[in-house]
C-alpha positions in Angstrom: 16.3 17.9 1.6 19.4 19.7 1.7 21.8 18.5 4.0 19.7 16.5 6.0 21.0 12.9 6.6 18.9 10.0 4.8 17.3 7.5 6.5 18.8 3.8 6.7 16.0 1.6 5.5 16.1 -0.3 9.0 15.0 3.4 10.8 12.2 3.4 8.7 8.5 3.0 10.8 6.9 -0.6 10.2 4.1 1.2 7.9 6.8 3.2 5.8 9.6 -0.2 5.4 6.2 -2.3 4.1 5.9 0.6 1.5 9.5 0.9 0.7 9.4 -3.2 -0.2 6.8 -2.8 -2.4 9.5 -1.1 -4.8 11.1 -4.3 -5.0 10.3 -6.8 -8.0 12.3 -9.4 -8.2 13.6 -12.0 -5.4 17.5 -10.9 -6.0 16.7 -7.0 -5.5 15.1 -8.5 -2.1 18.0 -10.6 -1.1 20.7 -7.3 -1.7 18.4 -5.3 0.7 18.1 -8.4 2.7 22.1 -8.3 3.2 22.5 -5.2 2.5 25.6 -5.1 5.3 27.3 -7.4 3.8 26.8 -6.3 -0.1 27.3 -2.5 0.6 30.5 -3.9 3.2 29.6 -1.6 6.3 28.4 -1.3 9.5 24.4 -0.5 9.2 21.8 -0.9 11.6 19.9 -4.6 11.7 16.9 -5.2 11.1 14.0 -5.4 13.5 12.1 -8.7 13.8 8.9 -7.0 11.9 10.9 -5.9 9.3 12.3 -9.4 8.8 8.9 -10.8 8.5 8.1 -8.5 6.3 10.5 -9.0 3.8 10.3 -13.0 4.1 6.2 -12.0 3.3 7.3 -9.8 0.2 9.7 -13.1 -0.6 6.6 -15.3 -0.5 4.5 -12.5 -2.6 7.4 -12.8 -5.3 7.7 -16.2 -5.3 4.0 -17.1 -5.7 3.8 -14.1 -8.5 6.5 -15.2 -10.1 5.6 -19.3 -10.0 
């Protein structure tokens, strides 16, 4: 990698942000990616509208797994 600058989640392509959310376990780890602008206190991009369906699906997916 080098020097090459990493990717902010929200650049990520639909089919790579659905495989980066699979990472996440537990409904809190979801909500700090969720607001991740607000917890890391900086200006990032926002997300798209796919990608915020696809974390409220993962949210679902937790919740059900999790009872």
């Amino acid at each position: 990698m080098g020097n090459a600058m990493a990717k902010d989640y929200a650049q990520l392509s639909n089919d790579d942000f659905l495989l980066m959310l699979k990472d996440y376990h537990t409904l809190p780890e979801l909500f700090g990616l969720w607001d991740r602008r607000i917890v890391l206190n900086t200006d990032l991009p926002r997300w798209s509208a796919e990608q915020r369906n696809m974390m409220k699906a993962r949210k679902y997916e937790l919740e059900r797994a999790n009872g």
